[in-house]
C-alpha positions in Angstrom: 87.0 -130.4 -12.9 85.6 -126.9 -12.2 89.2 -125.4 -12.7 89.8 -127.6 -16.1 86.0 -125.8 -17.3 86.8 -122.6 -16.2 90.4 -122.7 -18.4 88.1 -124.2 -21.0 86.0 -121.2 -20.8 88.2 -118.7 -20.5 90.5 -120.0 -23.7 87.7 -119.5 -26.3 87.8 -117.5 -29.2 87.3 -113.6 -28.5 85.1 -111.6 -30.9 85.3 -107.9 -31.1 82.0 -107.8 -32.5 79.7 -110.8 -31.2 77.7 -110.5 -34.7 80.4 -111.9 -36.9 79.3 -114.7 -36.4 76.7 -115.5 -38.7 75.5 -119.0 -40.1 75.8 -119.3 -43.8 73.8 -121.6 -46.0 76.3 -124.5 -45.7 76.0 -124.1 -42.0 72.5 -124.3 -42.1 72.5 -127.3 -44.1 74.2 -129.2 -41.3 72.4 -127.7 -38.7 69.3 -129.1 -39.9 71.2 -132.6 -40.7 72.4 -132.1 -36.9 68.9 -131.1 -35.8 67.1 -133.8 -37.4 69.1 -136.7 -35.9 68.9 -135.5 -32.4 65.3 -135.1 -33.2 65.4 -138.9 -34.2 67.3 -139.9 -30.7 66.1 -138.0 -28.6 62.5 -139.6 -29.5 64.3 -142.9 -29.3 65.8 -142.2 -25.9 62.3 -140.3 -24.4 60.8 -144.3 -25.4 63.8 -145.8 -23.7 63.6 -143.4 -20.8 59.4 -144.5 -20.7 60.3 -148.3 -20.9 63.2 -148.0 -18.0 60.0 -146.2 -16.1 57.4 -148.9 -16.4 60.3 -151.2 -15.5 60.7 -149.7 -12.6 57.7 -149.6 -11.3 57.4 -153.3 -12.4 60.7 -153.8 -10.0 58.6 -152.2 -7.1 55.0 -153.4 -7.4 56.2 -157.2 -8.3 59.5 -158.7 -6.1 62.3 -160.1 -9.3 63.4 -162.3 -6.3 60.1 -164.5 -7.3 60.7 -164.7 -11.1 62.1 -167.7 -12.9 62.8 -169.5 -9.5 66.3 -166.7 -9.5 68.9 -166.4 -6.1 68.1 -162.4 -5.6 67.2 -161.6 -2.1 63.9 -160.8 -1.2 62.7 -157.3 -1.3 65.6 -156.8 -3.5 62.9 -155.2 -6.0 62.8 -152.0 -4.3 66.7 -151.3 -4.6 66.8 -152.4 -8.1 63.3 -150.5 -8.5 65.0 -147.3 -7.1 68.4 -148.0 -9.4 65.9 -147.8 -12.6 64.4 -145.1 -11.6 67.8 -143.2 -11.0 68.7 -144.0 -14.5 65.6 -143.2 -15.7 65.6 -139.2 -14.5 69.0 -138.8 -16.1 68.4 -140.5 -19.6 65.5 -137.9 -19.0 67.3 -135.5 -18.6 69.5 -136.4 -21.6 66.5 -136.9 -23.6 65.2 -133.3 -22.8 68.4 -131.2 -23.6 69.2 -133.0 -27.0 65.2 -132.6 -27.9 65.5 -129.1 -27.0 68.5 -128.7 -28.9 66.5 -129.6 -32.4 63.4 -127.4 -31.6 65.4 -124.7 -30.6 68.0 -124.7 -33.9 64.9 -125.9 -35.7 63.4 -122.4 -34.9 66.4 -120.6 -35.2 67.5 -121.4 -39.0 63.7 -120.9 -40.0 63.3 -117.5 -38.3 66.7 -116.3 -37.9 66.2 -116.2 -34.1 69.4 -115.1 -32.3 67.9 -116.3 -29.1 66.6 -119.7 -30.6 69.9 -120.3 -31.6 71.7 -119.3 -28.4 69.0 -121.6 -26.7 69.8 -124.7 -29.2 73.6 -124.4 -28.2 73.2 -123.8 -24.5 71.2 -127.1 -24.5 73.6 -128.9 -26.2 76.0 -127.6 -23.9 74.1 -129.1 -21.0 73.7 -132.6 -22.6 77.5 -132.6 -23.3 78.4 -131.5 -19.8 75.9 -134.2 -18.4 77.3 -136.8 -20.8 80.7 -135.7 -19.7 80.1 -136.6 -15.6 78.5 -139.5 -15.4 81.5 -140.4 -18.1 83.6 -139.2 -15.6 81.6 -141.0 -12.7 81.1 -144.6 -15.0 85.2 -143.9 -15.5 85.7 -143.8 -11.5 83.6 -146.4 -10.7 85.2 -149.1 -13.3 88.5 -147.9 -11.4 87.1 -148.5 -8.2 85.7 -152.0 -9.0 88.8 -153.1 -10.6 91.5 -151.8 -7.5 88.4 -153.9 -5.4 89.0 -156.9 -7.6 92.4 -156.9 -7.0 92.4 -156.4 -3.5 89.7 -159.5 -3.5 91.8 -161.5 -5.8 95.3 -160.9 -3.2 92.9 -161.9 -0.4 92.1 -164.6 -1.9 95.3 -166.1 -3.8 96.7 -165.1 0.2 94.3 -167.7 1.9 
């Protein structure tokens, strides 16, 4: 992965002069379009992220295995508690870099801030990359669970 970045990286567009690139009006017009929308979900996703948070601690303050007379095992609250709160620090994260991806080109097209502006990409960079390995990890593990289902399913149709 760090080899196909690095190419990534390294195959960009060269400026001569870094300030050629400016933002014009029509730029800015999407930008904010762009900004306001991630505003939007990122909110959204900070609630989710809250919700999957109290859920959590739900999952380890009361067992599931005694709701609605289910089959989980008892004590089976902590790992699913602890599987919640996994998820819950990385739609944080998630939450975070697109939320500071709006405030930062939010300041940058209203003050002209170079460095807001740099800031706004660089977080949007991060959410992308982050995005892109647990797509990468959600990709593996579907993999995995379906070479296991076969391999079940021949032990099975061998019995």
């Amino acid at each position: 992965i760090s080899k196909h970045i690095r190419y990534m990286e390294e195959n960009l567009p060269k400026f001569e002069n870094r300030e050629e690139l400016v933002v014009n009006s029509d730029m800015a017009i999407d930008l904010r379009k762009a900004m306001s929308w991630a505003k939007f979900l990122s909110i959204m996703m900070f609630i989710g992220t809250g919700m999957m948070f109290l859920l959590s601690i739900v999952c380890f303050a009361v067992d599931p295995s005694t709701w609605f007379d289910n089959d989980m095992e008892p004590g089976a609250g902590g790992i699913l508690g602890g599987v919640y709160l996994a998820v819950t620090v990385i739609y944080f994260f998630l939450s975070y870099f697109m939320y500071m991806f709006s405030v930062k080109i939010k300041r940058a097209i209203a003050d002209g801030d170079k460095a807001a502006f740099g800031s706004g990409i660089r977080n949007m960079k991060y959410y992308f990359q982050l995005g892109g390995i647990l797509t990468i990890v959600a990709l593996g593990l579907v993999v995995l669970l379906i070479i296991l289902g076969l391999i079940g399913m021949a032990a099975f149709l061998s019995m």
